[in-house]
C-alpha positions in Angstrom: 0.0 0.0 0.0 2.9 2.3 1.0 4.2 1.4 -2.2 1.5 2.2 -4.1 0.6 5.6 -2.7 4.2 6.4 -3.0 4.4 5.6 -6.8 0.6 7.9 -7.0 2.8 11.0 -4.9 5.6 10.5 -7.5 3.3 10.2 -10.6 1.2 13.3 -9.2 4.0 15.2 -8.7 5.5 14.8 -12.3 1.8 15.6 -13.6 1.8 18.7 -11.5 5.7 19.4 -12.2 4.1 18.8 -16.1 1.5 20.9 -15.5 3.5 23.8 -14.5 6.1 23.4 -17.1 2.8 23.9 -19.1 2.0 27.2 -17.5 5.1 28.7 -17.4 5.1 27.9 -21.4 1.9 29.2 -21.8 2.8 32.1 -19.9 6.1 33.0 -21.7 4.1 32.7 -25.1 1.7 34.8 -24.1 3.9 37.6 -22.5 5.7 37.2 -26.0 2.8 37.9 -27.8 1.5 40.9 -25.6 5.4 42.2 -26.0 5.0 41.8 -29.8 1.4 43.1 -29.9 2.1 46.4 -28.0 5.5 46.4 -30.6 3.1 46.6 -33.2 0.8 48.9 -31.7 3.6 51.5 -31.2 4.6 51.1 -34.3 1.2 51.7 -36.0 0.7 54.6 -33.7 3.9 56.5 -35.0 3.4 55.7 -38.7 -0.3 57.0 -37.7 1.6 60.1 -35.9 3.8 60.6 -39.0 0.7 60.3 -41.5 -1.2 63.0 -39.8 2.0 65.0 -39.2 2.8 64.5 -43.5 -0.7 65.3 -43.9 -1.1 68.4 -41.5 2.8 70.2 -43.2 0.9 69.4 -46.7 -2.7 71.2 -45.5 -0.7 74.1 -44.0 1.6 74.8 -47.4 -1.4 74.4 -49.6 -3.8 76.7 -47.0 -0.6 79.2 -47.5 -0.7 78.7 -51.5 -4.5 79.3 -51.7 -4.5 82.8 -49.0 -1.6 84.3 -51.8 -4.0 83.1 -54.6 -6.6 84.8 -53.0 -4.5 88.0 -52.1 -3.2 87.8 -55.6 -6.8 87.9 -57.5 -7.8 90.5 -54.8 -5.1 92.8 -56.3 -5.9 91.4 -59.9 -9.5 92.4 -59.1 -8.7 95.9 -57.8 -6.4 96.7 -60.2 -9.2 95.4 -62.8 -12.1 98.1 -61.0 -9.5 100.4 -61.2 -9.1 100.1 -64.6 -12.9 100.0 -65.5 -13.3 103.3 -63.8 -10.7 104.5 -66.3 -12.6 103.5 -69.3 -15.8 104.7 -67.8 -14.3 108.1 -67.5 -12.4 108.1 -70.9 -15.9 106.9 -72.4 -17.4 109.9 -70.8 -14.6 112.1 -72.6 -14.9 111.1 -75.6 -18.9 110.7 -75.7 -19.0 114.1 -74.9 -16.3 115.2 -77.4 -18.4 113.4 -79.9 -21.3 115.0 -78.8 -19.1 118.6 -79.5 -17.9 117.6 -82.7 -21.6 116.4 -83.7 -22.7 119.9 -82.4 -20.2 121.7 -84.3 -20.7 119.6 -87.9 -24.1 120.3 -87.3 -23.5 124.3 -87.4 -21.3 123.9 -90.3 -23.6 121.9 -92.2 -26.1 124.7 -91.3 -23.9 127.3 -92.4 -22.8 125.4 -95.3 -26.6 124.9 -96.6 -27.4 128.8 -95.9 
């Protein structure tokens, strides 16, 4: 009997000895893999951080490009009234020259029928 529970201790205590071995296995692979995981996690979170940082310098030089568009065609577009009120007023000149010279052709054909 002695014999017999001693051989069950020893077998039990290579199952447990087994069974631990197991753990510690089991628990190495998994610390590996939450080491490799959060690896990869930082990783994807500074090629994210880079993206948005790429993407952000790109939005800011193109924001720049379109505020000296703008401020260019707001010059282009004063310069343009500008230059409209200049025709306006060399229209008025010469409509009212024309008017003169129509006056003035009209009292020389007058004097020219009499």
């Amino acid at each position: 009997q002695l014999h017999l529970t001693t051989s069950e201790k020893n077998e039990l205590a290579r199952s447990l000895e087994m069974v631990q071995n197991q753990l510690q296995e089991k628990e190495s692979e998994i610390k590996r893999e939450t080491s490799e995981y959060k690896d990869r996690l930082l990783q994807a979170e500074k090629e994210h951080q880079d993206a948005l940082t790429e993407a952000n310098r790109k939005n800011e030089v193109e924001i720049e490009a379109c505020h000296e568009k703008i401020s260019s065609l707001e010059q282009f577009i004063s310069s343009q009234k500008l230059e409209i009120e200049h025709l306006k007023s060399n229209k008025e000149q010469l409509n009212n020259s024309l008017k003169e010279a129509n006056q003035a052709l009209g009292e020389l054909l007058k004097t020219k029928v009499r």
